[in-house]
N, C-alpha and C positions, 0 to 999 in steps of 0.2 A: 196885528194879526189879521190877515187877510178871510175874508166872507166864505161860507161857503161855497158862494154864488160865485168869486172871485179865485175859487180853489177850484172848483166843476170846470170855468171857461181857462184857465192855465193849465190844466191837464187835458183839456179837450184838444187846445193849440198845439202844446208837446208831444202829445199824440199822433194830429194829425202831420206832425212836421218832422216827427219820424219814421211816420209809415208811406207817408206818398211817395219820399225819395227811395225805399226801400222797394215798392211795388215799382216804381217808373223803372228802378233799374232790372227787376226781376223781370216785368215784359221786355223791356228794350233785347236781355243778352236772351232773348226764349224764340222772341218774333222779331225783332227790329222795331218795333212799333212804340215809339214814344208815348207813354202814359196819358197824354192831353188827347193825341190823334183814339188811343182807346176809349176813352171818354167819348167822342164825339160819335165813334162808330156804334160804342155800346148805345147811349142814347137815340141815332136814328133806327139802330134794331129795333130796341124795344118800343117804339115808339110807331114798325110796321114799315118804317125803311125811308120815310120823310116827316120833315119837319118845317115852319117856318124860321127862319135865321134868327129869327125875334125869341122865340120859344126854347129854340136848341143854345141860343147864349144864357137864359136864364136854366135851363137844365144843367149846365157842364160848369155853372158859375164862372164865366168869364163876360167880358164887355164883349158887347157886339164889335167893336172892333177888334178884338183879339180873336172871335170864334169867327168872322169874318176869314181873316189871315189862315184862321187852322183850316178850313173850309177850303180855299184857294190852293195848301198845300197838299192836303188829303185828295183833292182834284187832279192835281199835278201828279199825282203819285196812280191816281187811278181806282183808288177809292170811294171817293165820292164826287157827283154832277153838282152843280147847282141848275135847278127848272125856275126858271120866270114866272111867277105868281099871276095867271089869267085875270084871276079879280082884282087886280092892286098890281100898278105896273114898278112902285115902288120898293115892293118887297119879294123876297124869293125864296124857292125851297133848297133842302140841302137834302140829297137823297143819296142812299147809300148806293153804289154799283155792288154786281155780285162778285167782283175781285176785295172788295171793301167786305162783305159778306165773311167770304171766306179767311178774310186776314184775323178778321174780327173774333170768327170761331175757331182760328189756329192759337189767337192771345189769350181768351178767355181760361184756358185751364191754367194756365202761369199765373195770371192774375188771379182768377178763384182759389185756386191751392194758393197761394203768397195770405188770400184773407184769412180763412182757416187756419191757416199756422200763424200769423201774428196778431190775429183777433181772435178767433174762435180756439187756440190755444191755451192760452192761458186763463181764461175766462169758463167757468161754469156755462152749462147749458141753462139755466136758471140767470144767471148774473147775465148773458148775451140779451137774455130775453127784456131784462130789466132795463140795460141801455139802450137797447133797440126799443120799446115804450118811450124810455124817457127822451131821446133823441129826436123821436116820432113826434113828441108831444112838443119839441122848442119849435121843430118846422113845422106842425101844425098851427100853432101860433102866428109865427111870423107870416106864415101865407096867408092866413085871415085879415 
């Protein structure tokens, strides 16, 4: 009989493995915008429109090589710049263009309505609050 600790992280997985492909597809047929490139745009929004490569691969959880790659696409697309890091010729920033801006805030209501109806549907406003602590609390953890 598996742990509870072992029953939390299997439903967490299941979860997450049947809502990202369900959200990836909801922006894709809304904006065109592949779920990973919204990630990356939503993070340098909120983040005030740049980031270092270093930083925005640890936000969107992917390797820096892969946020690299989405970085180069998003570029290609018109999206987002990448600016050369003044202090550090090694490293660089990844900033949003204001065509990236506006992609970003055309996906956001597909993607927000998609959460609310398959998260915040079925889930008590009391029960949201309770994941959203307890969720809070594993990534608080791990980031100490």
């Amino acid at each position: 009989m598996p742990s509870d600790a072992e029953r939390a992280w299997e439903a967490l997985l299941r979860a997450h493995a049947r809502l990202v492909p369900l959200f990836d597809r909801e922006v894709q047929q809304a904006t065109g915008l592949p779920l990973t490139w919204y990630d990356v745009l939503l993070e340098l929004h909120s983040a005030g429109g740049r980031m270092m490569m270093g930083q925005l691969a640890e936000r969107v959880v992917l390797s820096r090589t892969r946020v690299s790659r989405l970085v180069d696409e998003l570029a290609r697309a018109g999206l987002v710049a990448r600016e050369a890091n003044p202090a550090d010729g090694r490293s660089a920033f990844a900033v949003i263009t204001p065509e990236g801006v506006r992609r970003f805030r055309d996906a956001a209501p597909a993607y927000l309505g998609a959460i609310d109806r398959e998260v915040g549907g079925p889930l008590s406003r009391q029960e949201l609050r309770a994941l959203a602590t307890t969720l809070e609390k594993l990534v608080d953890r791990s980031a100490g």
